[in-house]
C-alpha positions in Angstrom: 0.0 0.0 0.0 0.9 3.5 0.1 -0.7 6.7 -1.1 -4.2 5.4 -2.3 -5.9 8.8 -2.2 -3.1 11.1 -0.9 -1.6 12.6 -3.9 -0.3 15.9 -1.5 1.6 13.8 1.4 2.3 11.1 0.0 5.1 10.3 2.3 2.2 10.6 5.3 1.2 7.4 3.9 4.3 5.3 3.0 4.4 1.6 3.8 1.0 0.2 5.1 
């Protein structure tokens, strides 16, 4: 997973 709808922070959501 990752950035599924967070194309600003996408490195809020890096990993799971």
């Amino acid at each position: 997973m990752g950035d599924s709808q967070s194309p600003s922070p996408p490195s809020a959501r890096r990993g799971s």
